[in-house]
C-alpha positions as CSV (number, residue, x, y, z in Angstrom):
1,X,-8.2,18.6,-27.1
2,X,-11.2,16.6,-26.1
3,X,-12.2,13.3,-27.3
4,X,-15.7,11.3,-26.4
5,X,-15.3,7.6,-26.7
6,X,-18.8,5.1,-26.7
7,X,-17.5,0.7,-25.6
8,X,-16.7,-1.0,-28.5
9,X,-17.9,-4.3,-27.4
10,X,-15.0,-7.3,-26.0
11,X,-12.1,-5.3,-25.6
12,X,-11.6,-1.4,-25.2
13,X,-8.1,-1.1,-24.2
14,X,-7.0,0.1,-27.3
15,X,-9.7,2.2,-27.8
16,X,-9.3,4.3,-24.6
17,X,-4.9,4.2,-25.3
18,X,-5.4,5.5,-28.6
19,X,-7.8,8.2,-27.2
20,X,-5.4,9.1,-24.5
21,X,-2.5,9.0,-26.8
22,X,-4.4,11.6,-29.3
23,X,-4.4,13.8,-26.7
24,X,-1.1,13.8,-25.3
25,X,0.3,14.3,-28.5
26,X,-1.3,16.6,-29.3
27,X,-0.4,18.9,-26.0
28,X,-3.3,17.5,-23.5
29,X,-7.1,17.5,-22.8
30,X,-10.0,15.1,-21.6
31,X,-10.8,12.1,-22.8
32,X,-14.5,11.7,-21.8
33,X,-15.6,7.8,-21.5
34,X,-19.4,7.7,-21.9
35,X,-22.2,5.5,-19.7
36,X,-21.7,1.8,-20.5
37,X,-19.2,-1.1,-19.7
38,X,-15.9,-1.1,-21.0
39,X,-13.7,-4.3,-20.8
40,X,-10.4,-3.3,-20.5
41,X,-6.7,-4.2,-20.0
42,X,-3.6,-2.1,-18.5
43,X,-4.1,1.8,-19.6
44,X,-1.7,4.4,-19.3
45,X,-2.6,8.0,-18.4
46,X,-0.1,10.8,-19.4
47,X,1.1,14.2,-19.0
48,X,-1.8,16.9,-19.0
49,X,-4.4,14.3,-19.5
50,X,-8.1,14.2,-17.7
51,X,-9.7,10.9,-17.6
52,X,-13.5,11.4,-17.2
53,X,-15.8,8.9,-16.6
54,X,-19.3,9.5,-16.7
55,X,-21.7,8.0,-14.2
56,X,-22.8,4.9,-16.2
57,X,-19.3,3.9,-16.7
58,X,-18.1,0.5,-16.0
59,X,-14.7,-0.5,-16.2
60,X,-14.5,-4.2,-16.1
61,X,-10.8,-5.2,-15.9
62,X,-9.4,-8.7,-17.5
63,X,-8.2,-11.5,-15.2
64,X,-5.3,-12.0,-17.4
65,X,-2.5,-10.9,-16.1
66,X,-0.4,-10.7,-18.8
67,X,-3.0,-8.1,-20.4
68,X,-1.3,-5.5,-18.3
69,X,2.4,-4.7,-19.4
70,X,1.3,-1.6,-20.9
71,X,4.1,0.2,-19.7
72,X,7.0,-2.6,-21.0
73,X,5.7,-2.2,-24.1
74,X,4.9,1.4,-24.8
75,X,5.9,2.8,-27.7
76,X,4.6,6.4,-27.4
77,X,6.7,7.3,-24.1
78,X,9.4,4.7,-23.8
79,X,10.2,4.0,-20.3
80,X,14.0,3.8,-19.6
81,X,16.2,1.3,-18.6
82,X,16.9,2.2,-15.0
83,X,12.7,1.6,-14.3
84,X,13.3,-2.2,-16.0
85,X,13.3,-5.6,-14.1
86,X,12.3,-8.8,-14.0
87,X,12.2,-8.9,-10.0
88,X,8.8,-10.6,-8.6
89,X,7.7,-9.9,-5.3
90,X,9.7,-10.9,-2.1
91,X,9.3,-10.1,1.8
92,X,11.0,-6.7,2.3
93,X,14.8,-7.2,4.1
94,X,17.6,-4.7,4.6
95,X,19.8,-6.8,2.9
96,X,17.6,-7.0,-0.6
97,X,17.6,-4.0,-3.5
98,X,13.6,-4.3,-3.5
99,X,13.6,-3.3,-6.9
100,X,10.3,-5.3,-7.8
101,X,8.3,-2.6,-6.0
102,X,11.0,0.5,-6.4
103,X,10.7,0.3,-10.2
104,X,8.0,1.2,-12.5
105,X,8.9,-1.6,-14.6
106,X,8.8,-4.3,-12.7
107,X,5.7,-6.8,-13.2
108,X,4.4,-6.0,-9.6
109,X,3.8,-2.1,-10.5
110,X,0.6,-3.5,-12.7
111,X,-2.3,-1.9,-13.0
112,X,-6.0,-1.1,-14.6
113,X,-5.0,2.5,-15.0
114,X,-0.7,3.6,-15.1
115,X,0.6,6.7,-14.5
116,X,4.3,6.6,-14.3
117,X,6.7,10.0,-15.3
118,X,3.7,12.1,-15.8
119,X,2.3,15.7,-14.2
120,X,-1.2,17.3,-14.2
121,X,-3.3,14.2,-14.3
122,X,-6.4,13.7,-13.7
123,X,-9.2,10.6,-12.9
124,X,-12.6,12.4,-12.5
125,X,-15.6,10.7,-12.3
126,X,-19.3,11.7,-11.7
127,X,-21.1,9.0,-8.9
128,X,-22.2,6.0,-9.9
129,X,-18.9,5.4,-12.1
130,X,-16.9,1.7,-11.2
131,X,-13.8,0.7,-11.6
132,X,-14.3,-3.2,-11.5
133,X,-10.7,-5.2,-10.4
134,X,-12.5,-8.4,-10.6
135,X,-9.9,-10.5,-8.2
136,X,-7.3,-10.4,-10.8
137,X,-5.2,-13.7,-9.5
138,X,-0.9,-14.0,-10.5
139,X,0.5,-17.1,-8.7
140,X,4.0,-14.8,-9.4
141,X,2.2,-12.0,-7.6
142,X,2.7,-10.7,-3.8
143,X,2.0,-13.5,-1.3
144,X,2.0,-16.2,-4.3
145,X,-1.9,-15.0,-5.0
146,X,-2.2,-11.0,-5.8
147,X,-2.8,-9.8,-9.0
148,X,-2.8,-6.1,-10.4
149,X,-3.4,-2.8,-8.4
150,X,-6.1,-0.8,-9.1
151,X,-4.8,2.5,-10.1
152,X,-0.6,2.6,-9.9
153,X,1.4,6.4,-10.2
154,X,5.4,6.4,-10.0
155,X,7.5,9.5,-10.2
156,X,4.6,11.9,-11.2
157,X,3.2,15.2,-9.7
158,X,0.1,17.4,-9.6
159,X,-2.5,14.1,-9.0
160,X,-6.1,14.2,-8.7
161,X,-8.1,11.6,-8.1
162,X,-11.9,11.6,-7.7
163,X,-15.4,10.6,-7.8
164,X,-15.5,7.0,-8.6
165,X,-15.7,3.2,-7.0
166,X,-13.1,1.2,-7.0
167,X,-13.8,-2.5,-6.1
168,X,-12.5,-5.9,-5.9
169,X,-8.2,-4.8,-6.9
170,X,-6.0,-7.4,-7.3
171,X,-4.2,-6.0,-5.1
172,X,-3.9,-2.2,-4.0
173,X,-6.7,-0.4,-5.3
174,X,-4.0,3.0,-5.4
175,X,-0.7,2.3,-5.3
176,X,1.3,5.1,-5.3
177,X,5.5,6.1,-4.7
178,X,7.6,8.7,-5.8
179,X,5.2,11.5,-5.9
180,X,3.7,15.0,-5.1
181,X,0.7,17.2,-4.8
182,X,-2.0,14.8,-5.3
183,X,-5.5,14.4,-3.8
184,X,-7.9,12.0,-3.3
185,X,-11.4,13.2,-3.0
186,X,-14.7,11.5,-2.8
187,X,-13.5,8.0,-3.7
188,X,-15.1,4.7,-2.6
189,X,-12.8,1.5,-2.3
190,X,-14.8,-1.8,-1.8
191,X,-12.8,-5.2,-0.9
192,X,-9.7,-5.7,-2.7
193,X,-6.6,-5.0,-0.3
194,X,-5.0,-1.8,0.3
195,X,-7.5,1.2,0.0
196,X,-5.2,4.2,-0.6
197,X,-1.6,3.4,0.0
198,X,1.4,6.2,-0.6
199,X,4.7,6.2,0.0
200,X,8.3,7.9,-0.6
201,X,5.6,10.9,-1.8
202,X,4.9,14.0,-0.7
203,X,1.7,16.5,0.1
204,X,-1.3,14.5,0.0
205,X,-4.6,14.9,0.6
206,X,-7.1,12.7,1.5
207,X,-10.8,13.6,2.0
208,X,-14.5,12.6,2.2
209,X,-13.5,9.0,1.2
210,X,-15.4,6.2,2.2
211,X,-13.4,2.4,2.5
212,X,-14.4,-0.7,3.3
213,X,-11.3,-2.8,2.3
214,X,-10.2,-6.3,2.3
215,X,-6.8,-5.2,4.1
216,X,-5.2,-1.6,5.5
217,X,-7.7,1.5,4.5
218,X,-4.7,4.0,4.6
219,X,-1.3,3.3,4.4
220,X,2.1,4.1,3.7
221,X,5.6,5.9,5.1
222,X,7.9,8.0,4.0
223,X,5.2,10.6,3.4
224,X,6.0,13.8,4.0
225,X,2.8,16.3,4.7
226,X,0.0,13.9,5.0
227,X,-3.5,15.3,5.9
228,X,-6.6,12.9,5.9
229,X,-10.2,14.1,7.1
230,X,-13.7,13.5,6.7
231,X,-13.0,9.8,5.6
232,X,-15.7,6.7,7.0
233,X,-12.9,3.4,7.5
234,X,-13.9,-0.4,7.7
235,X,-11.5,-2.8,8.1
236,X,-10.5,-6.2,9.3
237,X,-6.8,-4.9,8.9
238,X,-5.3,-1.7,10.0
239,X,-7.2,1.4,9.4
240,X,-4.2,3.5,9.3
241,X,-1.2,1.6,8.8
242,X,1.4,5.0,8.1
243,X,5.0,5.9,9.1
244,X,5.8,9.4,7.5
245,X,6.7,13.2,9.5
246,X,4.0,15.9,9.7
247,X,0.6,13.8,9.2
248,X,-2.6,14.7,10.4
249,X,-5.8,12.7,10.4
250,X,-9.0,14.0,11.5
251,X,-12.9,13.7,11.4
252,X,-12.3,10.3,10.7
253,X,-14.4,7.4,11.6
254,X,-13.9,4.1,12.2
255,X,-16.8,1.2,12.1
256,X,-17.8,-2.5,12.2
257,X,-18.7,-4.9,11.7
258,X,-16.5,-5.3,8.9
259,X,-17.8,-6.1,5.7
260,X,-14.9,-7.7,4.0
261,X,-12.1,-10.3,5.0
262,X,-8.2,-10.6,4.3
263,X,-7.9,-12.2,1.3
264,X,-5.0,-14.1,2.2
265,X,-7.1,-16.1,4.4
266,X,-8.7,-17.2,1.7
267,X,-8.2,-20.8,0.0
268,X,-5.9,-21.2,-2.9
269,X,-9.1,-22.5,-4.8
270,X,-10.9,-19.3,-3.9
271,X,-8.1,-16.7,-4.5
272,X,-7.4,-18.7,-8.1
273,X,-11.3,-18.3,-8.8
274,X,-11.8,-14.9,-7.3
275,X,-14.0,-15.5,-5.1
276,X,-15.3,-12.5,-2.9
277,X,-14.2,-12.1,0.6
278,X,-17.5,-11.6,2.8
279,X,-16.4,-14.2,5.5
280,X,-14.0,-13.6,8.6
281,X,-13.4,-11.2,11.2
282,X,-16.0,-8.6,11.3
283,X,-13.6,-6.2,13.6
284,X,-10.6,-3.9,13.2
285,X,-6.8,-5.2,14.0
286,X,-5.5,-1.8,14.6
287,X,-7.0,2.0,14.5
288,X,-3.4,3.3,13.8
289,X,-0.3,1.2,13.5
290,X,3.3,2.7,12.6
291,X,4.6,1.4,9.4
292,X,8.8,1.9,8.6
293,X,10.1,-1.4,6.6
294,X,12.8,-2.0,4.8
295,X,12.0,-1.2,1.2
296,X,12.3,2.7,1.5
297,X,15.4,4.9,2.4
298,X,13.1,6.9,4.7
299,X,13.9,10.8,3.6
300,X,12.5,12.4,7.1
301,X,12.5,11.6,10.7
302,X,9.2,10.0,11.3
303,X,6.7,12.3,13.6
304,X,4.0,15.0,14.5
305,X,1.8,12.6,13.8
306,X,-1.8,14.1,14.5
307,X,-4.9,11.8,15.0
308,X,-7.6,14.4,16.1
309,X,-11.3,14.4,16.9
310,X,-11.7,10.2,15.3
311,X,-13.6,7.5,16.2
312,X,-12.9,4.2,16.5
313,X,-15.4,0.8,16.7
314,X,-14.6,-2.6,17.8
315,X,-10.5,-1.9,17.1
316,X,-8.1,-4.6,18.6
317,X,-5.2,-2.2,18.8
318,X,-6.1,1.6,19.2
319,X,-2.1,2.3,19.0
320,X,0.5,-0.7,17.8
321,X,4.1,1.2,17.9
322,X,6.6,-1.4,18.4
323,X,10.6,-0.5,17.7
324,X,11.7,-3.5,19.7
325,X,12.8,-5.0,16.9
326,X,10.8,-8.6,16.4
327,X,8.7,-6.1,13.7
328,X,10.5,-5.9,11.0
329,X,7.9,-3.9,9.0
330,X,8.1,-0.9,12.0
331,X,11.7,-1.1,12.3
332,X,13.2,0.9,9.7
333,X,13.3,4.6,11.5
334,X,11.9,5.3,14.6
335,X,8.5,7.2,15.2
336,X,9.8,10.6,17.4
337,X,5.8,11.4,18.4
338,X,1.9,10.7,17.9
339,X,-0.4,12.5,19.7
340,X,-4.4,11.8,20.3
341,X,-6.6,14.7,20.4
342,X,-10.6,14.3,21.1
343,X,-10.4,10.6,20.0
344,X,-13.5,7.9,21.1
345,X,-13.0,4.4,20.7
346,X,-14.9,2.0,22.2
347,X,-14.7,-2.0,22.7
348,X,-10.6,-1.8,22.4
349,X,-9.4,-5.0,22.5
350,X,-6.0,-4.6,24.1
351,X,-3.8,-2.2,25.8
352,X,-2.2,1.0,23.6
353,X,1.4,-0.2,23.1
354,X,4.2,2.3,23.1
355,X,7.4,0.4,22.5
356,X,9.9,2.8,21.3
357,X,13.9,2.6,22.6
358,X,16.6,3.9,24.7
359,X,18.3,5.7,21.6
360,X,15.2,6.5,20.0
361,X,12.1,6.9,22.8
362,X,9.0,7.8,21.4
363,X,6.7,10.9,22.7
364,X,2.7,9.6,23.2
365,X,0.6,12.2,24.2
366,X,-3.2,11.9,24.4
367,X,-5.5,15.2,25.2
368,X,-9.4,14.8,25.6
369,X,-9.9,11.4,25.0
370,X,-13.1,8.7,25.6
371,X,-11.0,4.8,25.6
372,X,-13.3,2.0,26.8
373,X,-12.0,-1.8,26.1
374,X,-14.1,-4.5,25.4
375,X,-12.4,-6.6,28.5
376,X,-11.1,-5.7,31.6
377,X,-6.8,-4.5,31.0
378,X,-4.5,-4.7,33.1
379,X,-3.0,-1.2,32.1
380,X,-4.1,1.5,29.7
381,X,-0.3,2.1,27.7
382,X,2.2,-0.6,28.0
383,X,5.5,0.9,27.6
384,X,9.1,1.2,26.8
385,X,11.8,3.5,25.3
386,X,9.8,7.0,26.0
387,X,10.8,10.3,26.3
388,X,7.2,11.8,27.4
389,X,3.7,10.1,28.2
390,X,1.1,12.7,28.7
391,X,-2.3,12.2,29.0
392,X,-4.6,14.9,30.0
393,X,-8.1,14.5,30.4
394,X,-8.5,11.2,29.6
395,X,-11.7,8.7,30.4
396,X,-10.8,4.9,30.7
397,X,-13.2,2.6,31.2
398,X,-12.6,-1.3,32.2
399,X,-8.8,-1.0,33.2
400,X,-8.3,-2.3,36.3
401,X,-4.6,-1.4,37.0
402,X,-1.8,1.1,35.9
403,X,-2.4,4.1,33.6
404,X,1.0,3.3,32.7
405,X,3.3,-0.2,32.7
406,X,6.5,0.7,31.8
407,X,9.9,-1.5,31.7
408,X,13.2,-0.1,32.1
409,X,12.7,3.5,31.0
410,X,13.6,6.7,32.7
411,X,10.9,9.1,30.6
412,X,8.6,11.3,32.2
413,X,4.8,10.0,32.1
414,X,2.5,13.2,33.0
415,X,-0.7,13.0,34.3
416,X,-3.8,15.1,34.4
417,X,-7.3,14.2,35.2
418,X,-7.4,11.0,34.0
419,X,-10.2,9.2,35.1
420,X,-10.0,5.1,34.9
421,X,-7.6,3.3,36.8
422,X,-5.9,3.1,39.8
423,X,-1.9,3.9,40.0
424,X,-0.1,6.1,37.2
425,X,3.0,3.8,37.0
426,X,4.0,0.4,37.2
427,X,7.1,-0.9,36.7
428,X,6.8,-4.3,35.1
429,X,9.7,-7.3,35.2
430,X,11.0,-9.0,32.3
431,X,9.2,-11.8,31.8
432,X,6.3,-9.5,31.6
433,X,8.1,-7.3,28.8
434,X,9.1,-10.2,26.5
435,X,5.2,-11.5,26.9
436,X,4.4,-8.0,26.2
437,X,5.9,-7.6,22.6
């Protein structure tokens, strides 16, 4: 079935539901929204359902939060009990259920556009074609200021997303656990927080997406078969912020100066007024940092994690890997191995930092690679708790030092035309290790 729907003026939540709806019930199809500006509340997209947008569509979303329970309230698919609860946002701990960001019922799973218990769904859109967050604020919401995510998928399969910008989210612009087979293609994320951010999910593709976020351009862990190319990055934050086991990133790039800030560095008066974020650091904190918190039972033994033939601009941290344990947010399950291959990044700001453990030492290995920092180092990779550092053919440029400083570790570091500094090894003392992380 297909159904064409024209704005209706104010509101046009109902209108695009009851479009949707039509369709699912009666066994799928597209529902086609046509060039103009809808204003809209929370949506949810079902089973078997392609949303379309055509290129002079403008989705303006509400800043009233409590527009968006769509999913509390549905009638047409029920959600059950076990997805229900009144749980608001807290800092992830071992020792808490998480449920506010496990369930699909909880208020911090909000969204412009739901998808929860759903397969084969689609959100096409030809270019030009905006999906507006407008700052949405909830003093209830994550870090006392976020409001809704952009687009929000639980416990769903066979996901395509494509085509369309996504601006100024609340909070995530996709937010996404507890899924498989989906693909993101051709999407461009402008401010908000969190461009694309998966987790608990499995195959996902990522490709020819351009983000120039307000926080981390790609994140998420417990991913299982992860693949990201051909995507432009700018961020003040992280631009891959991912813990998960067979991911590869490539033909990725990196740049600054960054055009939006962190939000949460914001005023209250100016995250209450949503306010854009154009101010702040114009550079990247981190090219790739690991991510394993507490909020997951992570499925899969993190590693073969691929970052091949990138770039990198004005990055603090090219590699943040820290199991030491003052990290909560990394320390969930150890990364096993990352490996660098044909990666450029220039003006680094610090050292690479490879802190893994005795029980569970990491593998680094970086093949073909151009690393120039932005002030002199005292040491390319500072180390601790490896099994194997290999670099082969590496440049360096403005270290003036160790290839490696290492503390307390018996791994192998192997070297092979590396061209940059001026000992392989240094063992460093303990005052320099608890400086260090």
């Amino acid at each position: 079935m297909n159904v064409s729907i024209m704005p209706c003026g104010e509101d046009c939540t109902q209108l695009i539901q009851n479009a949707i709806d039509e369709c699912f019930l009666a066994g799928g199809g597209t529902v086609t929204l046509e060039d103009g500006e809808y204003h809209l509340g929370g949506i949810r997209v079902r089973s078997n359902i392609t949303l379309y947008l055509k290129s002079g569509v403008k989705l303006i979303a509400t800043r009233d939060i409590s527009k968006y329970d769509i999913i509390r309230r549905d009638t047409v698919e029920p959600i059950p009990d076990k997805y229900k609860t009144d749980a608001l946002w807290s800092k992830a701990r071992p020792d808490r259920d998480n449920s506010y960001i496990l369930l699909p019922g909880s208020k911090w799973t909000d969204a412009i556009i739901r998808i929860v218990d759903a397969s084969n769904v689609k959100i096409i859109a030809e270019k030009g074609a905006l999906i507006d967050g407008c700052n949405s604020y909830d003093p209830l919401g994550e870090e006392r200021y976020r409001g809704v995510h952009g687009i929000s998928a639980y416990f769903s399969e066979n996901l395509e997303f494509e085509g369309y910008t996504i601006k100024d989210t609340g909070n995530w612009a996709h937010c996404v656990y507890f899924c498989k087979n989906m693909s993101f293609r051709n999407i461009t994320v402008l401010a908000g927080h969190d461009g694309i951010h998966v987790a608990a999910s499995d195959n996902i593709e990522i490709s020819d997406c351009e983000m120039y976020t307000g926080d981390d351009a790609i994140a998420g862990f417990d991913l299982y078969r992860m693949t990201v190319r051909n995507c432009i990055v700018s961020t003040a934050c992280s631009s891959f912020r991912i813990g998960g086991t067979d991911i590869l990133i490539e033909n990725c790039r990196n740049v600054v100066p960054v055009k939006y800030s962190f939000r949460g560095s914001m005023t209250p008066e100016e995250k209450q007024a949503g306010a854009p974020s154009e101010t702040g650091r114009k550079t990247t904190l981190s090219a790739f940092t690991y991510y394993s918190d507490f909020t997951l039972n992570v499925r899969h033994a993190p590693g073969n994690i691929v970052i091949r033939n990138c770039s990198f601009e004005g990055t603090s941290r090219l590699l943040h890997y820290n199991f030491s344990g003052n990290e909560p947010w990394q320390k969930n399950r150890p990364l096993d191995s990352v490996t660098f291959e044909n990666v450029k990044a220039a003006g680094v700001g610090m050292s690479l930092c490879a802190y893994g453990s005795e029980e569970y030492p990491l593998t680094l290995k970086m093949t073909d690679c151009d690393i120039s920092f932005a002030e002199e180092q005292s040491s390319f990779v500072r180390a601790f708790g490896y099994k194997l550092i290999e670099l082969k053919n590496v440049n360096i440029k403005n270290v003036n030092g160790s290839t490696v400083r290492s503390y307390g570790c018996d791994g192998d570091i192997k070297v092979h035309d590396v061209k940059g500094t001026d000992e392989t090894l240094a063992i460093a003392d303990e005052e320099f290790f608890a400086k260090a992380i």
